[in-house]
C-alpha positions as CSV (number, residue, x, y, z in Angstrom):
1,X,26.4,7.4,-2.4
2,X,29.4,5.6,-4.3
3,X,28.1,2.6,-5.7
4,X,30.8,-0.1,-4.8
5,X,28.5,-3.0,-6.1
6,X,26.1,-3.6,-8.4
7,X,23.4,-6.1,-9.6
8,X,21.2,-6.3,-12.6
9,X,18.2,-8.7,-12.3
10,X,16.1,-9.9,-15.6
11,X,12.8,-11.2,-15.7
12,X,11.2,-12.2,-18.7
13,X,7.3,-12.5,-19.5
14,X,5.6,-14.4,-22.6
15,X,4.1,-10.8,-23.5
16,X,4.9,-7.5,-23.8
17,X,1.7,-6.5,-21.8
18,X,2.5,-8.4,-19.0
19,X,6.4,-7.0,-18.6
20,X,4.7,-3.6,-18.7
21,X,2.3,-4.2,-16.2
22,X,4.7,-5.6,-13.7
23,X,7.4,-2.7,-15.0
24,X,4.7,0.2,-14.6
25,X,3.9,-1.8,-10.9
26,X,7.4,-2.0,-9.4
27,X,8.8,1.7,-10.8
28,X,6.8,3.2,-8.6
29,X,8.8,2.0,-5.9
30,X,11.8,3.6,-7.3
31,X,13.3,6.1,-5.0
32,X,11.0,5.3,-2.5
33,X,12.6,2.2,-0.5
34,X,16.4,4.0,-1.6
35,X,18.7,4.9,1.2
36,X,21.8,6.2,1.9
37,X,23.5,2.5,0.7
38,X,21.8,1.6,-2.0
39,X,19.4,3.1,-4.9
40,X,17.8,1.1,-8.1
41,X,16.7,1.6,-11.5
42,X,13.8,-0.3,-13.3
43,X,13.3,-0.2,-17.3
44,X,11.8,-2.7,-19.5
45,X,13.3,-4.0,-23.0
46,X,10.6,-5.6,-24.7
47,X,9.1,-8.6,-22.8
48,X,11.9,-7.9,-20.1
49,X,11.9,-6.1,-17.2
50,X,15.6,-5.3,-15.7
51,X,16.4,-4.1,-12.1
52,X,19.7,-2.5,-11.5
53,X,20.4,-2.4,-8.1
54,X,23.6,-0.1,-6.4
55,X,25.0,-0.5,-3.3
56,X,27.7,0.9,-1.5
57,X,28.6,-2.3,0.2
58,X,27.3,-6.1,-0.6
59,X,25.2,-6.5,2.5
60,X,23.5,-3.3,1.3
61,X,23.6,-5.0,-2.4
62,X,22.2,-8.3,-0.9
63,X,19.6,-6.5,0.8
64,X,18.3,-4.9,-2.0
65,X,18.6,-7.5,-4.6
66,X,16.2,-9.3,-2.0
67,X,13.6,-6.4,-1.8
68,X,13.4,-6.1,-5.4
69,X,12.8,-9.9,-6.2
70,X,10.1,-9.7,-3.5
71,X,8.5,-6.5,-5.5
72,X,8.7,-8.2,-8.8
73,X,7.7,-11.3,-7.1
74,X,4.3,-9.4,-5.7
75,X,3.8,-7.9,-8.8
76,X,3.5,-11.2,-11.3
77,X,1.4,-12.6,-8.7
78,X,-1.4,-9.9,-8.7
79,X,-1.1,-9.8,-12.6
80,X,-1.4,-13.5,-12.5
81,X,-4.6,-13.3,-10.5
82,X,-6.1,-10.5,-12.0
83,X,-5.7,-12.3,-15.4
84,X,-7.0,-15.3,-14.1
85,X,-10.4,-13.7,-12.9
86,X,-10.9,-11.8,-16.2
87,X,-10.5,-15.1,-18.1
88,X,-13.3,-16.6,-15.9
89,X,-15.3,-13.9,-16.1
């Protein structure tokens, strides 16, 4: 695939454990949910976690950029929660 487009999402966390829990959560999904129009890449810097997404067209980049927010998006909010019960346990 020729990557026409690309987009590179950035979330930051208060903590480095929490940007590698949601890192080390959504990388598995790398290559996985790929396809023949688009492909992504996940690293962290610190307390930042960075999605590069490639597409060969924008509907395919606008499709992914979507799918990975949702990931990240999933991934905060079982962190969240699990945090939350160990506090108040």
């Amino acid at each position: 695939m020729r990557s026409a487009h690309s987009a590179s999402l950035e979330f930051d966390y208060p903590d480095e454990r929490r940007a590698r829990i949601v890192e080390q959560s959504v990388a598995v999904e790398v290559g996985e949910i790929d396809d023949a129009r688009s492909r992504a890449r996940v690293h962290r810097e610190g307390r930042t976690v960075v999605v590069t997404v490639d597409a060969g067209d924008i509907v395919a980049l606008r499709a992914g950029v979507n799918t990975w927010i949702r990931l990240v998006e999933t991934a905060e909010a079982v962190s969240a929660g699990s945090e939350s019960r160990s506090q108040s346990a």
